[in-house]
N, C-alpha and C positions, 0 to 999 in steps of 0.2 A: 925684594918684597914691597917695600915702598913705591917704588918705580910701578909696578904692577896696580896697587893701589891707588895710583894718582892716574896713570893711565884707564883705568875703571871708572873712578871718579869724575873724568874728562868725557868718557865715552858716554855715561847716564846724563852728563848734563848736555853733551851733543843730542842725545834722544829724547832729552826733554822739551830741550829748545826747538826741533824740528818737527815735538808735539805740536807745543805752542803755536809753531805759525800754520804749521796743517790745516788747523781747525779753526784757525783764524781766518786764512783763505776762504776755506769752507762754508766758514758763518758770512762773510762779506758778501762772496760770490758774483762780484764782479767781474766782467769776462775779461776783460783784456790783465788788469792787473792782476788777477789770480791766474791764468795761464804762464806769465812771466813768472811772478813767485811760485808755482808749483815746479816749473820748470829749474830753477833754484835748486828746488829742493829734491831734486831725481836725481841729484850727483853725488847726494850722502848716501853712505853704508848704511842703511835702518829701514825697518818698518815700514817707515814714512815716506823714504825712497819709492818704494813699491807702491803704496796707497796713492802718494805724487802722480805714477807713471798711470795707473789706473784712471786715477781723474780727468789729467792731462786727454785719453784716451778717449773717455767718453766724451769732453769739451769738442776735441776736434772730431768724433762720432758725429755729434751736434751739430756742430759745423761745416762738417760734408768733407773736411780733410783726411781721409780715407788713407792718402800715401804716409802723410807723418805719424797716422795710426798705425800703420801696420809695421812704420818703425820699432814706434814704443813697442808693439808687440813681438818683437825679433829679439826685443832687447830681453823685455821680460820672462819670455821664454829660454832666451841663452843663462839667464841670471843660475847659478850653481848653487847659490842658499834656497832655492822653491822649492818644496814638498810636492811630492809624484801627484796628490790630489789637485794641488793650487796649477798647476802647470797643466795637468787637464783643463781644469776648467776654465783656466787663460786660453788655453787652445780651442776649445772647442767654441767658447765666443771670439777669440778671433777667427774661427773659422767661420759662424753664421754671419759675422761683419763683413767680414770680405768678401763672402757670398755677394752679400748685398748689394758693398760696394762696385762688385762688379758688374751687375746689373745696374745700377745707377749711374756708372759710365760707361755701359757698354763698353769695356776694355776685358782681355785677355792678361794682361799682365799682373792679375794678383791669384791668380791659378797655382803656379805652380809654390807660392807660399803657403794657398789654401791647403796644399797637398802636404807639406811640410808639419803645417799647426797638425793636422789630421793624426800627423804619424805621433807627434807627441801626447796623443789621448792614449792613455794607460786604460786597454779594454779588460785589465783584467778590477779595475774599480767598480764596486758597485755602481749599475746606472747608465757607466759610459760604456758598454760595447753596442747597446740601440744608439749613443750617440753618435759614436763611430760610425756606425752602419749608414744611419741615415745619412752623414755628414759627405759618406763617400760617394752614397747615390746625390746627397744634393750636387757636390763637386762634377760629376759626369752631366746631370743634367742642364746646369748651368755651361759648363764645355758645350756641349749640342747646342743649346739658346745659342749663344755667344756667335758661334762657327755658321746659327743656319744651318742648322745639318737637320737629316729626318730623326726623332727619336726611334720609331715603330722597324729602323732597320739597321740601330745601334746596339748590334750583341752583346758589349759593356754592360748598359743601361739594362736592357731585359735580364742578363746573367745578375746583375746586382740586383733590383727589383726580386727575383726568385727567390735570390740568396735571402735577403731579409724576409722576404713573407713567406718561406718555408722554414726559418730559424725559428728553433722555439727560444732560445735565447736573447731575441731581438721583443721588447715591450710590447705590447696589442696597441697603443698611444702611437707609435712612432710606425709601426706595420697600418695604420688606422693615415696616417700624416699623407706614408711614400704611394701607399694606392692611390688617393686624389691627385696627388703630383702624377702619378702612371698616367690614370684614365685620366686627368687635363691635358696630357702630351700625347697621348692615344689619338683625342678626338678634336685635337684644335686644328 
């Protein structure tokens, strides 16, 4: 019982301490030395582990490091303490990020991750099956960019494009989004 108690004891003052420098980082907001200290602090078990890897994430978002990003998010998506919400919604911005990313390096190589984060959005959560949906037609159309290929004779893309704008399950916001994406790849 002791042993239990002292272990407890060790483990709030580990989460306090890893409070402390979080927000210290935080408050400083210096790039370089807060990327190192954040980095620190993604190898403890807590909270602030996760918050770490988050930041860390958006820093090198900022920064245009795109491949160390979509580490951290490999990591944080494989993490087995994340709630089915938190893990969507990790997923589903790593997925518009490496959208992005990939158009900004015109590379193929973070496709088949995009596909990955995709599957780990839980459509049966409020909110995310339009994101899903969308996510998967963005995924195809960014493939056609990428490859150079025609959209207007990609059966993928039209069979998807259908799917969400005959779904009544898919938002008016998000069916309102993949039409402009449609008719912009219609008529460029």
């Amino acid at each position: 019982f002791i042993a239990f108690q002292a272990y407890n004891y060790f483990k709030i003052q580990d989460i306090k301490n890893s409070s402390i420098i979080f927000f210290d980082i935080i408050k400083q907001n210096q790039d370089d030395l807060s990327i190192s200290s954040l980095e620190d602090l993604i190898e403890d078990d807590n909270i602030f582990s996760i918050l770490s890897k988050l930041k860390l994430i958006q820093k090198n978002n900022e920064n245009k490091n795109f491949n160390y990003s979509n580490q951290l998010y490999k990591e944080l998506l494989a993490s087995s303490n994340l709630d089915g919400l938190y893990k969507s919604s990790i997923a589903a911005n790593a997925s518009y990020t490496m959208i992005n990313a990939s158009y900004e390096e015109a590379t193929n190589n973070y496709l088949n991750d995009i596909s990955t984060y995709i599957n780990n959005i839980n459509d049966d959560l409020d909110g995310y099956f339009s994101i899903k949906k969308e996510l998967e037609y963005l995924l195809i159309v960014t493939e056609i960019d990428l490859n150079k290929s025609e959209y207007d004779n990609d059966s993928k893309a039209l069979d998807k494009y259908n799917e969400i704008f005959n779904s009544s399950l898919v938002s008016i916001s998000i069916k309102e989004r993949v039409k402009k994406i449609h008719e912009f790849q219609l008529y460029k």
